[in-house]
GUKOLMI-313723 format. One record per residue (C-alpha): residue in three letters; x, y, z. Coordinates in steps of 0.001 Angstrom, whole numbers, plus 500000, padded with zeros to 6 digits. Example, Ala and Ser with C-alpha at 12.3 -4.5 7.8 and 13.67 -1.06 7.14 Angstrom:
<pts>
ALA512300495500507800;SER513670498940507140;
</pts>
This chain:
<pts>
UNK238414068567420329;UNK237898068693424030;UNK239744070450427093;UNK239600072023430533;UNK238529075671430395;UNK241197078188431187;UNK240118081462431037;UNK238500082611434514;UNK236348085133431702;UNK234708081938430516;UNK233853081188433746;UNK232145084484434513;UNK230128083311431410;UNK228861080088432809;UNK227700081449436280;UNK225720084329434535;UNK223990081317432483;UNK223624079239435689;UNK222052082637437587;UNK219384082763435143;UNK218718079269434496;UNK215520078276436431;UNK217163074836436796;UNK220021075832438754;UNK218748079098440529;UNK218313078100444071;UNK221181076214444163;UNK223478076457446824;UNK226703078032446288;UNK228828075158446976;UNK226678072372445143;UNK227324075037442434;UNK230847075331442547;UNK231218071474442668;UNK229245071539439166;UNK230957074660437588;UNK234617072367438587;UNK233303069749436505;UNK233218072110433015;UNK235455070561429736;UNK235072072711426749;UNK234201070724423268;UNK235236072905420377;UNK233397071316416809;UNK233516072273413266;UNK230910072070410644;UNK229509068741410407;UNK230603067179413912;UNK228183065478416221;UNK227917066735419500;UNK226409063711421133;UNK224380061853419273;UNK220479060146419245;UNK220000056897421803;UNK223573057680423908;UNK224070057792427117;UNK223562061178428954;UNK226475062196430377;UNK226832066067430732;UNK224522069336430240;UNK226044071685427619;UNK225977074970427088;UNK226288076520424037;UNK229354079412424179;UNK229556080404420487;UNK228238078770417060;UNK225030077237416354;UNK223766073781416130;UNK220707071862415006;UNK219148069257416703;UNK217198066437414333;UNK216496062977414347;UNK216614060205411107;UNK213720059980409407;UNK212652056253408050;UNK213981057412404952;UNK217260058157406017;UNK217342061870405748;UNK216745064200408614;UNK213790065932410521;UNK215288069115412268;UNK213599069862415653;UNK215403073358416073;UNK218437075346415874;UNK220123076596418985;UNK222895078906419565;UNK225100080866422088;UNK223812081472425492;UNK221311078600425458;UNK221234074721426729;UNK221655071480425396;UNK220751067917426663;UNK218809068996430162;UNK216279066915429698;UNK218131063504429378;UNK220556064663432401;UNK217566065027434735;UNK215690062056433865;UNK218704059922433225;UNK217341058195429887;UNK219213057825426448;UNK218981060793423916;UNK215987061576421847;UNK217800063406419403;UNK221476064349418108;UNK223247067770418048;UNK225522068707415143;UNK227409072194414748;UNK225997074312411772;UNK229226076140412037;UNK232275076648414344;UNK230768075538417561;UNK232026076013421538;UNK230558074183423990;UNK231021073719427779;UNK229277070412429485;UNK228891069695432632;UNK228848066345434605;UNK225578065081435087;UNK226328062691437531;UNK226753065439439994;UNK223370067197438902;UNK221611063686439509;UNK223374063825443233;UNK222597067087444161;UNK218736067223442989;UNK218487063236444798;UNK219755065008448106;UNK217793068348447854;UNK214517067359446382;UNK213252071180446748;UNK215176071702443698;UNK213290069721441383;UNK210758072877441618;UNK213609074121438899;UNK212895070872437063;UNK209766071347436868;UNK209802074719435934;UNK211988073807433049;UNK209311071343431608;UNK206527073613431136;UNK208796075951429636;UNK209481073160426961;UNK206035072027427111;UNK204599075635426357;UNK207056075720423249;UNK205733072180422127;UNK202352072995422350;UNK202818076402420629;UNK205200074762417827;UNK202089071785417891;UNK199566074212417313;UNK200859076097414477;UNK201723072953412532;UNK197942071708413099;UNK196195075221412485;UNK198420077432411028;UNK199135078055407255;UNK202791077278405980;UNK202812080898405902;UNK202484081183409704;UNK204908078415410040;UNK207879079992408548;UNK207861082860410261;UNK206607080997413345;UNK209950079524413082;UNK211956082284411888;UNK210862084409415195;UNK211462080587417471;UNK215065080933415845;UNK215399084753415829;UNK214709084637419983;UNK218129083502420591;UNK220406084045417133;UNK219057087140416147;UNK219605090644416744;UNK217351093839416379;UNK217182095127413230;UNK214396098000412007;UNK211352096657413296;UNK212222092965413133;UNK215197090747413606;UNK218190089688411971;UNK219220085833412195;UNK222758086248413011;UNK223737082660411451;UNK223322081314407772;UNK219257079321407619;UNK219619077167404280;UNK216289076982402487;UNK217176073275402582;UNK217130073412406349;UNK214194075626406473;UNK212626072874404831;UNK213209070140407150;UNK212126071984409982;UNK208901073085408380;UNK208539069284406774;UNK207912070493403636;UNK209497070619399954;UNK211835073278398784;UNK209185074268396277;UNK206387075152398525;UNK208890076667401256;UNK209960079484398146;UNK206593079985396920;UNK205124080977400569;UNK208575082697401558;UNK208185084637397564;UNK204572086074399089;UNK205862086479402981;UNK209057088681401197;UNK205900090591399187;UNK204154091080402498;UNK207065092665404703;UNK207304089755407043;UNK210584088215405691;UNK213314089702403730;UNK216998088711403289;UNK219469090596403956;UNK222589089127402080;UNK222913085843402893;UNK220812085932406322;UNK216550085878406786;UNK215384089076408509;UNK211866088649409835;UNK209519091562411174;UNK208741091329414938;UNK205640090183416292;UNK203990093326417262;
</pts>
């Protein structure tokens, strides 16, 4: 389901995302505007596709409530899950700014709310103020950083390290503080887990069995609590 925002609440929400998004920063206030006008909510249930791998890419989203994952096929047919991302974060920057098809697709985990934006107008106003790709560019090392980190673990790091590698990558934006760790505020199926980690649903509950012995993951009902990173 799609539609025009109404509330001007929601759109109190946006700008606070837009003043601390390195992308749009040093915008000016009226190329700002022009993008904020272009906002249609997308409201998704479980299961539906937010946009999907090899489109077109036609707005920046972000993500109001919900969570999502973003994967890609496999050769097999199943699915390889890049990440999970969830309320207050962005979706699909990359493709706006450098105008190429999707590397990946986007489906809601849960109730979902998102808010896109027109990239069209992003692609005019960076092609008319090329300061502003500074914000670009910032934004790539800031994914790049996370690749390499996410890179390195999977090369040198145990499956131990992995998990809650990725438990902490996921508990930075869906979880909240709890003791001295973090509670993942949406539901992380062991199947999921899995895919992210790439490996089977017998090794991922043997390691998790002696990360639970060790203090470093627990759950707590049907959410994973993991200990901070001290």
């Amino acid at each position: 389901m799609t539609h025009r925002p109404q509330s001007d609440s929601d759109a109190a929400v946006w700008r606070t995302a837009f003043d601390s998004s390195v992308l749009f920063s040093h915008w000016a206030e009226p190329d700002r505007q022009r993008l904020l006008d272009t906002a249609v909510e997308r409201q998704l249930l479980p299961g539906q596709t937010l946009y999907t791998r090899g489109e077109a890419a036609r707005a920046l989203y972000f993500v109001e409530s919900g969570c999502l994952k973003v994967m890609v096929p496999t050769v097999g047919g199943d699915e390889a899950v890049l990440d999970v991302v969830g309320a207050g974060q962005w979706l699909g920057e990359l493709g706006v700014v450098d105008q190429l098809p999707r590397q990946h697709s986007t489906i809601a985990m849960e109730p979902c709310q998102c808010v896109g934006f027109d990239s069209a107008v992003i692609a005019r106003v960076l092609q008319a103020n090329p300061g502003l790709y500074q914000g670009v560019a910032l934004l790539l090392c800031q994914r790049l950083r996370a690749m390499y980190a996410w890179g390195e673990d999977n090369l040198l790091g145990s499956v131990k390290s992995r998990i809650v590698h990725r438990l902490r990558h996921i508990a930075s934006s869906l979880g909240v503080p709890l003791e001295d760790g973090y509670l993942l505020r949406t539901r992380i199926s062991q199947e999921l887990l899995a895919a992210m980690l790439g490996v089977t649903r017998q090794t991922l509950n043997k390691e998790l069995a002696g990360l639970k012995q060790a203090g470093l993951v627990k759950k707590v009902g049907a959410y994973y609590w993991v200990k901070r990173n001290r």
